[in-house]
C-alpha positions in Angstrom: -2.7 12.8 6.6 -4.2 11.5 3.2 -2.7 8.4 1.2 -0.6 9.6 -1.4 -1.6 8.4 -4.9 1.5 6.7 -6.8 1.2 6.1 -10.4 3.2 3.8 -12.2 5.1 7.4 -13.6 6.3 7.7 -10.0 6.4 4.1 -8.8 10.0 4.0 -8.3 10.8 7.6 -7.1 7.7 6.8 -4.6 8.4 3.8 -3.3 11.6 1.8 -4.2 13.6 5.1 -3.9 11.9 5.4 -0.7 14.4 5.7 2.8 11.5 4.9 4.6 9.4 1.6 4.7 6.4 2.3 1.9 2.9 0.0 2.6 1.5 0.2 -1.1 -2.9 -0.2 -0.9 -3.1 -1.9 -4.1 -7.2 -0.7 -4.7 -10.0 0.3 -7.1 -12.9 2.9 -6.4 -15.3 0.3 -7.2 -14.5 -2.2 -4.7 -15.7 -2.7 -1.0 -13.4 -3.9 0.9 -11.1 -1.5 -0.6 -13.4 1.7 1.0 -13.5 -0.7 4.3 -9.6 -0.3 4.4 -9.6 3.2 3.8 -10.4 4.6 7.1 -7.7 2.5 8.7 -5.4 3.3 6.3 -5.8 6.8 7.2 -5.3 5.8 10.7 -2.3 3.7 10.7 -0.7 7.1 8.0 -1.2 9.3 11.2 0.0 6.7 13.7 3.2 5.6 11.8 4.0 9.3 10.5 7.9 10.0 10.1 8.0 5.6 10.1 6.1 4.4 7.2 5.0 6.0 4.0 1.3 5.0 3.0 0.5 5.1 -0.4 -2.3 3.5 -3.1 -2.2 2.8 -6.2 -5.7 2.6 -8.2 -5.5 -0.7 -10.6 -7.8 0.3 -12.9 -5.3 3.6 -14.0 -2.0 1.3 -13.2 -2.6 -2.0 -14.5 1.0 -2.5 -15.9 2.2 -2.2 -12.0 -0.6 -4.3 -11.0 0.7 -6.7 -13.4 4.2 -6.5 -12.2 3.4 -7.2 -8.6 0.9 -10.1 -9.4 -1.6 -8.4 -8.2 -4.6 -10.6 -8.9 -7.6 -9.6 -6.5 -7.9 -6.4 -4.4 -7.4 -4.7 -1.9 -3.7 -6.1 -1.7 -1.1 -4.5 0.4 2.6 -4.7 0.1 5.1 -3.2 1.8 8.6 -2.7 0.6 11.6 -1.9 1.9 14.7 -0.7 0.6 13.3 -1.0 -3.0 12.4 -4.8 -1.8 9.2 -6.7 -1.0 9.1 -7.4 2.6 5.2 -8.5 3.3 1.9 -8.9 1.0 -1.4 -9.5 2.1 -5.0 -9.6 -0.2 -8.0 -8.8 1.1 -9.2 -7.0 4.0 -9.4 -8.3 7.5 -8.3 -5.4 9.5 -6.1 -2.6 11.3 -4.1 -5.5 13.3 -3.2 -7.1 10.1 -2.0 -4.5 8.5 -0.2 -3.1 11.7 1.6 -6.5 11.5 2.6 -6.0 8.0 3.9 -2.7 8.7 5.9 -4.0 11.9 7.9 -6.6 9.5 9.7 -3.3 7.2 10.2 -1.6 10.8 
């Protein structure tokens, strides 16, 4: 299952609305590590289906939410909760780091 693509348009309906836990890829199209994280992404979206929502923002077309979020280098991951920020991490360094972020909204 793809990433879903939130803009800052749907932000809230997306995420904070969310029932479900919602790990946000905070990425551009330009940047490495970003297209590292991608295939793992796609993995953990298949292996937390009906548990977590996985979605990415592109912070060249959402810099306002970027801005928001203090987003200041990417990839950065967040993962929200009820509307809340739950766990945040920048950069890449793989599928068990991001498996642990995910396991601190579940």
């Amino acid at each position: 299952m793809p990433s879903i693509k939130v803009t800052s348009a749907d932000f809230e309906a997306q995420v904070l609305k969310s029932a479900l836990p919602v790990f946000v890829d905070f990425y551009a199209e330009w940047c490495g590590p970003c297209k590292m994280a991608e295939p793992v992404l796609e993995e953990l979206s298949e292996a937390y289906k009906g548990k977590v929502i996985i979605v990415k923002v592109n912070v060249d077309e959402n810099q306002e939410l970027s801005s928001k979020y203090d987003v200041m280098s990417i990839p950065t991951t967040i993962i929200f909760k009820g509307g809340a920020e739950v766990g945040r991490q920048t950069g890449f360094s793989g599928k068990s780091t991001f498996e642990e972020l995910i396991k601190k909204a579940l």
